[in-house]
C-alpha positions in Angstrom: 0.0 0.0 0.0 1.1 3.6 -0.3 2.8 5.6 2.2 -0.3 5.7 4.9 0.5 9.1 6.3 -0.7 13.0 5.3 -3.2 12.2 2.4 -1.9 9.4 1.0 -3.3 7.1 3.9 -6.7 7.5 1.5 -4.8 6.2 -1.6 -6.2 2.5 -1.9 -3.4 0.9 -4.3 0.0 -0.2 -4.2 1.2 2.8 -6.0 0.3 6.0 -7.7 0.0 6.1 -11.4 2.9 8.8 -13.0 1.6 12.1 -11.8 -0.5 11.2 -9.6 1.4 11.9 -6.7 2.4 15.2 -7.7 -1.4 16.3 -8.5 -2.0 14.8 -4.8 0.0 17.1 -3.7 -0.3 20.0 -5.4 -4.3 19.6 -5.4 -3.5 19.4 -1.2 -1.4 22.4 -1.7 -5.0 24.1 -3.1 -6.9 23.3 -0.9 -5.2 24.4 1.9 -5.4 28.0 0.5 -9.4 27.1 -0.2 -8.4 27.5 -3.5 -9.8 26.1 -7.0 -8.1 23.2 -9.3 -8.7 22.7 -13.2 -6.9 19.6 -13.4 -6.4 18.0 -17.1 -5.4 14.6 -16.8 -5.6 12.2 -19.9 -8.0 9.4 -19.6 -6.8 6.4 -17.2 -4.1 8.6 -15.5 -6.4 8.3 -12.5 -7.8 12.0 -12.1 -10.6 10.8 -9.7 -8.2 9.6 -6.8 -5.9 12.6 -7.4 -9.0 14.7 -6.5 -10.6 12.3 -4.2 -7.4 11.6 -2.3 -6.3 14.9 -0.9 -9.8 16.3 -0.7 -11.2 13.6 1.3 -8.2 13.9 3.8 -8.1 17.8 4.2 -12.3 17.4 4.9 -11.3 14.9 7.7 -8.9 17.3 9.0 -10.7 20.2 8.5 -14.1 19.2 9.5 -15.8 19.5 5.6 -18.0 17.0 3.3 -16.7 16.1 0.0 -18.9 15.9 -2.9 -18.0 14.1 -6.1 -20.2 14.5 -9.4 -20.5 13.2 -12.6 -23.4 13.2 -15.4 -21.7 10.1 -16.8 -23.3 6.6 -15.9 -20.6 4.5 -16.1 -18.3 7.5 -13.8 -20.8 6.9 -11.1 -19.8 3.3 -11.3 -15.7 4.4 -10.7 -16.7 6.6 -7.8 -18.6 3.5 -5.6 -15.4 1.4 -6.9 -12.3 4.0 -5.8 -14.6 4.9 -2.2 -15.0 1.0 -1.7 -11.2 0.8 -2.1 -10.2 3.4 0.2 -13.0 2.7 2.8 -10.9 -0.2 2.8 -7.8 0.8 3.9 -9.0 4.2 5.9 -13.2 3.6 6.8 -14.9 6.6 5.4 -19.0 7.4 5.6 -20.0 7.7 2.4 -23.4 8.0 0.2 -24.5 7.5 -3.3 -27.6 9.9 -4.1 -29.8 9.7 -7.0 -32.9 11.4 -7.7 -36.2 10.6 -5.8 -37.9 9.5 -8.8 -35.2 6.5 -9.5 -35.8 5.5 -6.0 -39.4 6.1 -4.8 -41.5 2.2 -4.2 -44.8 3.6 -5.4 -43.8 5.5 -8.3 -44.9 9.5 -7.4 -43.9 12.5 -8.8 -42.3 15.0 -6.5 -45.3 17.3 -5.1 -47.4 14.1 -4.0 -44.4 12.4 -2.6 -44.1 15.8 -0.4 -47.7 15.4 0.2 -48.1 12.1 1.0 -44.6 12.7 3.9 -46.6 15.4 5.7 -49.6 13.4 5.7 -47.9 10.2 6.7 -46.3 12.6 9.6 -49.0 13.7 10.9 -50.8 10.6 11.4 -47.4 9.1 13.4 -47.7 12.0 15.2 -51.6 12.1 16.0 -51.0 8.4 16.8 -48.5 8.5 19.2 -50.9 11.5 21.0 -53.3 9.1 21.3 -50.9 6.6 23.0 -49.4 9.0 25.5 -53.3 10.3 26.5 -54.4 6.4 26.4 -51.6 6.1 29.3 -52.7 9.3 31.4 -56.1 8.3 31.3 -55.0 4.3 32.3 -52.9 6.5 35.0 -56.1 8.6 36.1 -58.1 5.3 36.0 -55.9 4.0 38.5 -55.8 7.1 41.0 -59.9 7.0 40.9 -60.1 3.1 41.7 -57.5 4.5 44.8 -60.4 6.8 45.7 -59.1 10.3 44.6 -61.7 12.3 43.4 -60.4 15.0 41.7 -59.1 12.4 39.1 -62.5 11.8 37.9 -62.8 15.1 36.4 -59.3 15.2 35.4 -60.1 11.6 33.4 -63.1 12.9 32.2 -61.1 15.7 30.1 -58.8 13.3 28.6 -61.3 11.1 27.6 -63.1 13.7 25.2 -59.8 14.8 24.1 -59.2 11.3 22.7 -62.3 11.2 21.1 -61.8 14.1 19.5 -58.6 12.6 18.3 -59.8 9.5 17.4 -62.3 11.1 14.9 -59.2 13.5 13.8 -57.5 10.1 13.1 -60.3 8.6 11.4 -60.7 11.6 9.0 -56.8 11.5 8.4 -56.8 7.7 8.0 -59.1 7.9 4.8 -56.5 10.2 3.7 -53.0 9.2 1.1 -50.1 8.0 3.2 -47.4 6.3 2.0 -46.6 2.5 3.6 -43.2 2.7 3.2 -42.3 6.1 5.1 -44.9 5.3 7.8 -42.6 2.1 8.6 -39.9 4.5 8.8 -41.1 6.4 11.1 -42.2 3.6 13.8 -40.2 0.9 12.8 -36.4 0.6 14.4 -34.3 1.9 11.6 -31.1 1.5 13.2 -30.2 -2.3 11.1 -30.5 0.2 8.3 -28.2 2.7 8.5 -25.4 0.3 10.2 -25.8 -2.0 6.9 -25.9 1.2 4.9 -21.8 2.1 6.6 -20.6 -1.3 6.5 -20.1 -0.4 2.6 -20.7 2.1 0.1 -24.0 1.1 -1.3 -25.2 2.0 -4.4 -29.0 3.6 -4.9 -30.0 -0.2 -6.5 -28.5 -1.6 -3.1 -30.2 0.7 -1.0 -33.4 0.7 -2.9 -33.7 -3.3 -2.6 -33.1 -3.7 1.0 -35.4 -1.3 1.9 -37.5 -2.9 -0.4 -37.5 -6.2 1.7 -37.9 -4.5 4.6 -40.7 -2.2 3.6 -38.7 1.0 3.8 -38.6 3.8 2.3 -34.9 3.8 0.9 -34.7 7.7 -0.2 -36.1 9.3 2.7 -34.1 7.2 5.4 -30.5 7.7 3.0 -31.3 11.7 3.5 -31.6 10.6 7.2 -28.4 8.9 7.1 -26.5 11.9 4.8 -25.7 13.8 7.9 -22.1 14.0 8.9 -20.5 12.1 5.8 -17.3 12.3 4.8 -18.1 12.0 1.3 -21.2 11.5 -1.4 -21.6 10.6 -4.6 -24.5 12.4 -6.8 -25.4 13.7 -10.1 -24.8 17.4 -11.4 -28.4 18.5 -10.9 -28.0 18.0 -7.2 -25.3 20.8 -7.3 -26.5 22.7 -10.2 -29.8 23.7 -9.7 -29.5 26.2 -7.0 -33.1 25.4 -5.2 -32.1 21.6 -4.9 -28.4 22.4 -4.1 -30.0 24.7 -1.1 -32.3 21.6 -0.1 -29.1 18.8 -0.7 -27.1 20.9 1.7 -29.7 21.0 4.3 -30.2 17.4 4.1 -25.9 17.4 4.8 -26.4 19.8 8.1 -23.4 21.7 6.0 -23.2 25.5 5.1 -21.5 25.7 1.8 -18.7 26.6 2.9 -18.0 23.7 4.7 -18.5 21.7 1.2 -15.7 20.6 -0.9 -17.2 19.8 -4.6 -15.3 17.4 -7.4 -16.3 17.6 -10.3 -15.4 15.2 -12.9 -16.2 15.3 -16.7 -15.8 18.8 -16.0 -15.8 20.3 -19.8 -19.6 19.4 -19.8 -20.3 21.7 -16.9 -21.3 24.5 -19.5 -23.9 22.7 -21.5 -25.4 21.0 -18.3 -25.3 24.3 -16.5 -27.3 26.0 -19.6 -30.0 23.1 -19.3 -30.9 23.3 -15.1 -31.3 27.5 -16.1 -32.9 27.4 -19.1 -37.2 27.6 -18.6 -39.8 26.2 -20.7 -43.5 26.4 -20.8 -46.1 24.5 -23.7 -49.1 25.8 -25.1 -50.8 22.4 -23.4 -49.9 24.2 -20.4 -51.4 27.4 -20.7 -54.3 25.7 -21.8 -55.0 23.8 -19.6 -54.2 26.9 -16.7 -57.2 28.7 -19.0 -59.6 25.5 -18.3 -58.3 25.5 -14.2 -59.3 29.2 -14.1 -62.9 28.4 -15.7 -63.9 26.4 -13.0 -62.2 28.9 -10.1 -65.0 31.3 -8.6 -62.3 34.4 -7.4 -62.3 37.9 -8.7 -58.1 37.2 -9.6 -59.2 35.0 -12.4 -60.6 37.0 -14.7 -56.7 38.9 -14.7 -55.1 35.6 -14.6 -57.3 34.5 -17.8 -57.0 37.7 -19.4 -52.9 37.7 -19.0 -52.6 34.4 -19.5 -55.1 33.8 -22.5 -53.1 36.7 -24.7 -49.8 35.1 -24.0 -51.4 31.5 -25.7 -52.8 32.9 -28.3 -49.6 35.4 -29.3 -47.8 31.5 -28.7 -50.0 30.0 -31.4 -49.9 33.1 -33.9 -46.1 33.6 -33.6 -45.1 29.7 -34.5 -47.8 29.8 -36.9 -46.3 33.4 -38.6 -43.3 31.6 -38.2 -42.7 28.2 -39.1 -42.3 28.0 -43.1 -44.4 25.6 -44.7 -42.0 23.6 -46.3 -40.6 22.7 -42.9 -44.5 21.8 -41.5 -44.6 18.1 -42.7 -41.1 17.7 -41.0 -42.1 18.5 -37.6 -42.4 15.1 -35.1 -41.8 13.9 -31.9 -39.1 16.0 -31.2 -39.3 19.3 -30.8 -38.6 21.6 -33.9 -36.9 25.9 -33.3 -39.4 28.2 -35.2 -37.2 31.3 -35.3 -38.0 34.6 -33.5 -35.3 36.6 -33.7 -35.4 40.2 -34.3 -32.3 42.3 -34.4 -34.2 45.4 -33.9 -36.5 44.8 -31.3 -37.9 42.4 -29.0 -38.2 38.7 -30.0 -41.9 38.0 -32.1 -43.7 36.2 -29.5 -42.9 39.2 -26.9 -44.5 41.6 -29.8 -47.5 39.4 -30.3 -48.1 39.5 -26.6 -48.1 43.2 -26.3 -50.2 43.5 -29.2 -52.9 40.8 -27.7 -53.0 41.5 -24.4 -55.9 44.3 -23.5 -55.8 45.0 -19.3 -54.9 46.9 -16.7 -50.8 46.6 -17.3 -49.2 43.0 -17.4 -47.1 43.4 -14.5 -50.3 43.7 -12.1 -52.3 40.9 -13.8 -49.4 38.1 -13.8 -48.9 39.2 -10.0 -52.7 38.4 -9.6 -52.2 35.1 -11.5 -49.3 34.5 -9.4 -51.0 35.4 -6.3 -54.1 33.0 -7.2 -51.8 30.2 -8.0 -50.5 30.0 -5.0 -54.0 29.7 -3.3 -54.8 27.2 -5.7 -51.6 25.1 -5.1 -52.4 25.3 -1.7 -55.9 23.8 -2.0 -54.9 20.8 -3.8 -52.5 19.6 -2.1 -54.5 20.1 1.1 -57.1 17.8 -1.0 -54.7 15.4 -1.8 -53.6 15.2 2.0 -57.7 15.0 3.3 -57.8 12.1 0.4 -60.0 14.0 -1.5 -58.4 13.3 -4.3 -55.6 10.3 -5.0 -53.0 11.9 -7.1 -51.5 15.6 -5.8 -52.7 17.8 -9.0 -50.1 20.8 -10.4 -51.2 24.2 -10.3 -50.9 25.1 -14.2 -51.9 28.6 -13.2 -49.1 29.1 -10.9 -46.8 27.7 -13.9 -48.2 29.9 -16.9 -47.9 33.3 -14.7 -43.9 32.4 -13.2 -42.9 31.7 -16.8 -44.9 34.6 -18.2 -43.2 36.9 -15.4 -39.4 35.5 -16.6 -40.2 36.3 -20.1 -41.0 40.0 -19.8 -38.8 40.4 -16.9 -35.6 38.3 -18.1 -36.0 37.7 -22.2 -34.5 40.6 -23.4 -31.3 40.6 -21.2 -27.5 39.4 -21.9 -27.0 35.6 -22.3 -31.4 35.0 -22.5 -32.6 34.0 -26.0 -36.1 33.4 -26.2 -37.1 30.7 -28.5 -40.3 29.2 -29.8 -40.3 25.4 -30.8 -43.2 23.2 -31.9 -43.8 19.3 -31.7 -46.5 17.3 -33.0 -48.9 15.2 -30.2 -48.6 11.7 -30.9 -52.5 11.0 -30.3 -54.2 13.9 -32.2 -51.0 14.4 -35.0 -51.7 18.6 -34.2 -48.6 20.2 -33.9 -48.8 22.5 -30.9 -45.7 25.3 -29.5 -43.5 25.7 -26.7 -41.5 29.0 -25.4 -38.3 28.9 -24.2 -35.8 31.2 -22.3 -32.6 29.3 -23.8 -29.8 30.6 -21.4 -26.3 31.4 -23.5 -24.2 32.3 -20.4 -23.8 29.0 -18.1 -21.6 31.1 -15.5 -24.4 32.9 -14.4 -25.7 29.6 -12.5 -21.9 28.5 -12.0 -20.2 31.6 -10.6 -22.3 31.8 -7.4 -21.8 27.6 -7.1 -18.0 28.1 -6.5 -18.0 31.3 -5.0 -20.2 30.0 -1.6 -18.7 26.8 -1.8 -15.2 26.0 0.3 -13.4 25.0 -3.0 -13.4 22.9 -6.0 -11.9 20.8 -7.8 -12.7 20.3 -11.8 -11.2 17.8 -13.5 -11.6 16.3 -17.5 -8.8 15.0 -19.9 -10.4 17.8 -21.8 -10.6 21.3 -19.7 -8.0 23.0 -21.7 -7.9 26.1 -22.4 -7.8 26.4 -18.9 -8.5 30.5 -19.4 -11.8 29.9 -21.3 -13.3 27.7 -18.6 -12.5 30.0 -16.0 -14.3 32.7 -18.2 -17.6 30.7 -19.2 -18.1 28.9 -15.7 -17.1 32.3 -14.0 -14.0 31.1 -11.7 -11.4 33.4 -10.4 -7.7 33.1 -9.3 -7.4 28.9 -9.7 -4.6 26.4 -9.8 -4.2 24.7 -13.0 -2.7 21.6 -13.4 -2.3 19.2 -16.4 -0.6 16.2 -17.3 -0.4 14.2 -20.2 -0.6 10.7 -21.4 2.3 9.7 -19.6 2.0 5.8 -21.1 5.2 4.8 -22.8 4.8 6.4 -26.1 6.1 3.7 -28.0 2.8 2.2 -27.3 1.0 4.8 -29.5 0.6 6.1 -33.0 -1.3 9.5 -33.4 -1.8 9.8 -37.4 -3.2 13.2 -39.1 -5.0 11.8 -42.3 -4.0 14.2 -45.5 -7.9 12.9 -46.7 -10.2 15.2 -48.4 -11.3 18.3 -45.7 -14.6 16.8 -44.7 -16.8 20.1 -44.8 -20.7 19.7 -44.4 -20.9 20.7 -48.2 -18.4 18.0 -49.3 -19.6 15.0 -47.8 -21.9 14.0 -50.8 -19.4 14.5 -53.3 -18.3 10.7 -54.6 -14.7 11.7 -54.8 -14.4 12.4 -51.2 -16.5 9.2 -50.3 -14.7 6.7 -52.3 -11.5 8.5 -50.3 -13.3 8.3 -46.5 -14.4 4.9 -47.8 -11.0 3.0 -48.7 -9.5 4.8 -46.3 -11.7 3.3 -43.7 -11.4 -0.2 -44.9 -7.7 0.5 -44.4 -8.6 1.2 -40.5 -10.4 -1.9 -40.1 -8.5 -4.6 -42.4 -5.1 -3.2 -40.8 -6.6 -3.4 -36.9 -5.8 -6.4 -35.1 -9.1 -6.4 -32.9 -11.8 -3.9 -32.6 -12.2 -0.9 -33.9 -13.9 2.4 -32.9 -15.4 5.1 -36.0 -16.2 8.3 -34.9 -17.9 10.7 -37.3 -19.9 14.0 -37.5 -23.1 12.6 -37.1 -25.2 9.8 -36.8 -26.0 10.1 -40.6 -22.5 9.6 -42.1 -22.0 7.3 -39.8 -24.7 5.1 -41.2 -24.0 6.4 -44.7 -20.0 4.6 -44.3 -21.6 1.9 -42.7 -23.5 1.3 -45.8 -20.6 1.9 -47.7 -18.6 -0.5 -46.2 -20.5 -3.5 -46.3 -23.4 -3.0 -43.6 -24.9 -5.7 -42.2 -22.5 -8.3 -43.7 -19.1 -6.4 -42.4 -15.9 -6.4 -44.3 -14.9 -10.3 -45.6 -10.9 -9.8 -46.3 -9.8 -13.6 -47.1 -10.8 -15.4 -43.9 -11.3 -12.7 -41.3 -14.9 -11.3 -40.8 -15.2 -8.0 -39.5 -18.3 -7.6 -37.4 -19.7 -4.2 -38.3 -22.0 -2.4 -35.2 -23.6 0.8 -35.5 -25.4 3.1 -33.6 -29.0 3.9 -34.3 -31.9 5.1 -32.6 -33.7 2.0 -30.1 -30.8 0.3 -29.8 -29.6 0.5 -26.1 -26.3 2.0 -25.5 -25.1 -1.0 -22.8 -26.0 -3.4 -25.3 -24.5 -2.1 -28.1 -21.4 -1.4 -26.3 -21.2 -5.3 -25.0 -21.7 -6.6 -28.1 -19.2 -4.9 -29.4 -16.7 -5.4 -27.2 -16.9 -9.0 -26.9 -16.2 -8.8 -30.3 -12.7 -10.6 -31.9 -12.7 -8.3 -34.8 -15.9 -5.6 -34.6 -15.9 -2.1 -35.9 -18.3 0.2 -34.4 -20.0 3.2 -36.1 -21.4 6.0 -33.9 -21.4 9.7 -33.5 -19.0 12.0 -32.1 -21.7 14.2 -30.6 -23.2 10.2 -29.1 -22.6 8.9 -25.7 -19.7 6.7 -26.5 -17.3 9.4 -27.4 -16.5 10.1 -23.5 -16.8 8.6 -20.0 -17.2 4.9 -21.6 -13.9 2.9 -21.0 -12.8 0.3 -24.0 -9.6 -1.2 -22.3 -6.8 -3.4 -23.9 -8.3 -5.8 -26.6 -12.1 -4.0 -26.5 -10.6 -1.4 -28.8 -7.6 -1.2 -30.7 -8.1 1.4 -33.2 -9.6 4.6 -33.0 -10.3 7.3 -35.7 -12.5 10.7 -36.1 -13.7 11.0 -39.0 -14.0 14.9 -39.8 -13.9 18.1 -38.1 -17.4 17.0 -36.0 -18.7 21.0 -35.9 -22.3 21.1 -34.2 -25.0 22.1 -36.4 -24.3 26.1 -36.4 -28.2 26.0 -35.6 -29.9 29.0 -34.1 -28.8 28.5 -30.3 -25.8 27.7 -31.2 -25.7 31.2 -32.9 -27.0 32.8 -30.0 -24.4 31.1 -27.5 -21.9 32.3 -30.0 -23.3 36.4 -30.1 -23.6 35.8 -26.6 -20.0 35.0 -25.7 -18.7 37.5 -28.4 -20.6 40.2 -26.6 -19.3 38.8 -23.2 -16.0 37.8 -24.0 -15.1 40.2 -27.0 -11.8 41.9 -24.0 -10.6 37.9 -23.6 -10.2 37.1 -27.6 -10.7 37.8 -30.7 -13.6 36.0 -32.4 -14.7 34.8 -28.4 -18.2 33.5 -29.7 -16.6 30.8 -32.6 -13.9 30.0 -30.3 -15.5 29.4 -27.0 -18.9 28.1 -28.3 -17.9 25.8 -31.4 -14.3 25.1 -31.7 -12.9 24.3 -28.4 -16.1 22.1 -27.4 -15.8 20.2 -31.1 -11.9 19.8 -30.5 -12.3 18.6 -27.1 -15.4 15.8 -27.9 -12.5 14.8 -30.4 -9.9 14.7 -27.8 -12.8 12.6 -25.7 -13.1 10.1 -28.6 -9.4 9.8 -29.0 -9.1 8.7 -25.3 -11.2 5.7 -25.5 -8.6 4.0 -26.3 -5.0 3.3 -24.5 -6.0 3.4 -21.2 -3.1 1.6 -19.3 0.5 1.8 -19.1 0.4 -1.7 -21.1 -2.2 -0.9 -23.3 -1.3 -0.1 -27.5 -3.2 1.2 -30.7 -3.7 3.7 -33.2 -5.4 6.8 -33.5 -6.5 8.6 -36.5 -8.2 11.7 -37.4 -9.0 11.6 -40.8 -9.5 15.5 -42.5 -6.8 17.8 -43.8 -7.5 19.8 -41.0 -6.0 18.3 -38.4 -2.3 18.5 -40.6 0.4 20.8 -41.0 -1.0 21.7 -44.6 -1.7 25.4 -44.9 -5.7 25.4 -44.2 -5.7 29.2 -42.7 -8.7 30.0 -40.7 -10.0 26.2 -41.4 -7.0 24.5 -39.5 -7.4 23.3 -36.8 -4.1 21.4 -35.0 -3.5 24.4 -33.5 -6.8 24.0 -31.1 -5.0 21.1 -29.7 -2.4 20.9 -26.4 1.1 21.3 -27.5 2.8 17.8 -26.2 -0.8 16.4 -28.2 0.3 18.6 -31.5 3.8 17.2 -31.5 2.5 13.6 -31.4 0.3 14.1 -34.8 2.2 12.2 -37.8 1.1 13.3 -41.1 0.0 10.7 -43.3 -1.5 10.3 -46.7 -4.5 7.7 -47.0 -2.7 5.5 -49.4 0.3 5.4 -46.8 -1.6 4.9 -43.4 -2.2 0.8 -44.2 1.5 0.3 -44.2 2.2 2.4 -40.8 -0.3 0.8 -39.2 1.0 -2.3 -40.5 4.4 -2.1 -38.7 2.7 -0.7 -35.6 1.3 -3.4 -34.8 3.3 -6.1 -36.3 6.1 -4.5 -34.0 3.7 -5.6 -30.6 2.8 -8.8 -32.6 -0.9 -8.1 -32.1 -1.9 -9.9 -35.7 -2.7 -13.3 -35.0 -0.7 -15.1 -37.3 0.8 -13.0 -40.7 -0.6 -9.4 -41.3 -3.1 -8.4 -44.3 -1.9 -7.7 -47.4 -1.3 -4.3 -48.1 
């Protein structure tokens, strides 16, 4: 084991990887100045323990929690494994949180679930009255039958106060309660949260043996989150700012006595712009109208008047909006109607002003507001009397908070309104959506790390460390990064001189037949598995086709097992079937799930290649993101908006999908990016080697496609991988 004083006690193994001891201590170093870490480490370098090492030891010391997160699946999986290991060695208390809904025995949204707790509560609690007055009136009984008389009176008090109870009880009886929380709450709990430390159990684990003992698993794991050392969650618990106030509580910490980890880190901008972006449908609104129909209170008629103009200025705008041609297209997904204006306010905002007719729309939404909260209030007030069995939404109360954010928040910095339609599966009408799409993720970032103690970020893929500090909104951090320090023998990094792969050049049958032999090259030359990463789902499909399909690639006696990635077919399943592969070549996305935080170690993937420059579709949010950071960026660099919002995050999903494979100090392949823009050729503004880390650039070997067969030929015949002679070049 290693050394087992300062922090290194917590490391679990034998030995720390190459640079892993020097980010242990230098991310120590940090964090005794409470002071942030980027840390780029490349993938399998073991970034999690050199963040979850020293921060675990300096909460111990310092009397914090640590909380590491992660919107990758398979990452949450690493986490329970490294805190298994060290609880090993140094016994730590730690949790794995998911969401209610994952967790909950009889399936509730979140409202009733709240509902049904208070409820449950108060009949425990009414209960356990009715005990302790059943014992003073046994007690008075007793003091009569001894001949004192004043006890008779005294008795006789009690004795209507528990009838008044028990009819209190029989009301709240024939209300909701949940089973499982009641247990909770009488039941001895204590087997539970002694088998819950004994490990560190995942949601699954807690969720079945509270399951077999008739628990409720989620409610009794908030119970048991006070005074651990570390937990384990997803980024919404952190993210959103009214659940990170609640997931604190449930820690008895302050914020300042939290130390957050956060790996995958170069997503934090796109999951940060989700949790603040707001939404609200035109089913919605309707359906507030129909709740205000049946409401008898002189604040509906505003509501409804307020309300009503903004659904109908929804409806005209998309239906201005969206071009005809594009009508027949729209599906289950939903579909941006543009509503842009450079000179004013957005469309929708316009068509609200000119439909709405009252008293001013600040007093009316306030009124709406105001009677939405009355409303709320009533139902779930029903629900809890049983007067109804599912805890209804106030749509009202919805409607009239959205309506206030648009007018209040839609024309500022980093807020693009949008408008988006769908079609309904049943009725095949295509009905709208408004949307305050936020540009600016720092604005829900910045006050994260500023009230927190400190944090650490960490991704093989955080540089340029200067533009994540500027779009997530950190100040004065410690940056560290390390490369793959693997022997480098092991590896081949080849720059393709193919055809530049531009959106408008992928149909031209020059450039396929190129992509196309050079791709066969890749997989007859790959002695195992290999992973194709392209721009999109559809020229991944349309090489898969090309290539052979179904049938894979028959060279002499070797089958290649061709997999690709397609709608309905589970990710998991895909990925197994492909790994257990002898010779498989997989087809996906860059822009997919498998480019990043999905492990293919030693023989599940030997080759690698990108196929293009993967862009993003330059579609109208990405536009906005990109006037947005040009606007807030424009003192940091020149051309901020390109930079920031499409180049870096395209160059680091292709960074992502070159680390899938070598992933040990043993491990070997070949990685390939195939598009004249990732060489040394003169491409001006359309190169782009230089977005890449220096030690990264000066691994890039330019290669023509007729020559890359042979060099990955002697690659690998020099670590005999091919069983038995090579393919003929």
């Amino acid at each position: 084991m290693a050394d087992s004083t300062g922090h290194l006690q917590y490391f679990p193994y034998d030995a720390p990887y190459p640079n892993q001891e020097e980010a242990m201590d230098r991310i120590a170093n940090s964090l005794a100045r409470q002071q942030d870490v980027l840390l780029e480490g490349a993938p399998g370098t073991g970034k999690t323990l050199s963040a979850l090492v020293p921060a675990l030891y300096h909460a111990r010391e310092e009397d914090k929690t640590v909380i590491i997160t992660t919107n990758v699946h398979q990452q949450m999986r690493q986490f329970v494994a490294d805190a298994r290991a060290i609880t090993k060695q140094k016994p730590i208390r730690a949790v794995v949180f998911k969401g209610k809904a994952s967790m909950c025995h009889i399936d509730v949204g979140y409202q009733e679930c709240q509902t049904l707790r208070d409820t449950t509560r108060s009949v425990v609690e009414k209960r356990a009255d009715k005990a302790e007055l059943k014992q003073r009136e046994q007690a008075l009984l007793d003091r009569m039958r001894s001949g004192d008389e004043d006890a008779a009176e005294a008795r006789s008090a009690v004795v209507d106060e528990l009838d008044t109870i028990d009819q209190e009880l029989e009301d709240m009886e024939s209300s909701n309660v949940c089973d499982y929380y009641y247990n909770n709450l009488v039941e001895d709990t204590g087997d539970f949260f002694d088998w819950l430390f004994e490990d560190v159990r995942t949601p699954d684990d807690i969720y079945e043996y509270a399951e077999e003992q008739g628990f409720c698993g989620y409610e009794l794991l908030k119970e048991g989150m006070e005074g651990v050392d570390l937990v384990v969650c997803n980024y919404h618990h952190l993210l959103d700012p009214m659940i990170r106030e609640q997931f604190f509580r449930w820690l008895d910490r302050d914020p300042e006595d939290v130390i957050t980890v956060f790996d995958e880190a170069h997503n934090i901008e796109s999951a940060a712009r989700d949790h603040a972006t707001r939404t609200l449908t035109e089913n919605t609104l309707e359906s507030a109208l129909d709740e205000l129909d049946d409401v008898d209170d002189s604040r509906a008629e505003f509501a409804r008047n307020v309300i009503g103009a903004f659904c109908r200025a929804l409806k005209s705008t998309y239906e201005e909006n969206l071009p005809s041609y594009e009508r027949d297209d729209v599906g289950d997904n939903w579909h941006d109607v543009s509503i842009a204006s450079d000179e004013r306010r957005d469309d929708l905002t316009m068509s609200f002003l000119q439909n709405y007719e009252g008293r001013g729309i600040d007093k009316e939404v306030e009124l709406a507001l105001q009677l939405g909260k009355s409303l709320d209030e009533d139902y779930e007030q029903a629900y809890k009397d049983g007067e109804t069995t599912t805890r209804k939404e106030c749509q009202t109360q919805q409607a009239a908070a959205f309506i206030a954010a648009w007018m209040d928040d839609g024309g500022k910095l980093g807020q693009h309104p949008m408008c988006s339609v769908r079609r309904d599966g049943g009725t095949e009408e295509i009905y709208g959506r408004a949307e305050l799409y936020t540009c600016i993720p720092r604005e829900v970032t910045k006050g994260l790390f500023e009230e927190v103690y400190a944090s650490v970020l960490m991704s093989a893929t955080i540089r340029p460390f200067d533009v994540t500090e500027d779009v997530l909104g950190l100040d004065d951090v410690a940056t560290l990064a390390y490369g793959l320090e693997y022997p480098e023998e092991n590896r081949r990094t080849y720059a393709v001189e193919g055809p530049a792969l531009f959106a408008s050049a992928r149909g031209e049958r020059e450039t396929q037949e190129t992509v196309t032999a050079t791709l066969r090259d890749v997989i007859r030359f790959t002695p195992g598995n290999a992973l194709l990463f392209f721009p999109s789902y559809a020229e991944a499909e349309r090489y898969y086709e090309r290539l052979g399909g179904g049938q894979g690639l028959v060279d002499g006696d070797r089958r290649t097992e061709f997999f690709l990635d397609e709608a309905g077919t589970p990710t998991e399943d895909l990925r197994q079937g492909f790994v257990t592969s002898d010779n498989g070549a997989l087809f996906t996305s860059l822009w997919g799930t498998l480019a990043e935080g999905v492990s293919f170690d030693g023989d599940d993937a030997r080759t690698v290649a990108v196929v293009g420059v993967p862009y993003p579709h330059l579609s109208e949010r990405m536009e906005a993101v990109q006037d947005a950071y040009d606007r807030a960026y424009s003192d940091r660099s020149k051309e901020a908006g390109w930079r920031y919002a499409v180049e870096i995050p395209t160059i680091r999903k292709t960074r992502q999908a070159l680390g899938r494979v070598i992933r040990s100090p043993d491990d070997f392949g070949v990685r390939v990016l195939l598009d004249k823009r990732y060489t040394n050729n003169d491409m001006g503004k359309y190169s782009v080697r230089g977005s890449f880390p220096p030690e990264e650039r000066e691994e890039l070997i330019d290669i023509g496609p007729d020559k890359l067969k042979f060099a990955m030929m002697n690659f690998y015949t020099d670590h005999a991988a091919y069983d038995g002679p090579p393919p003929k070049p």
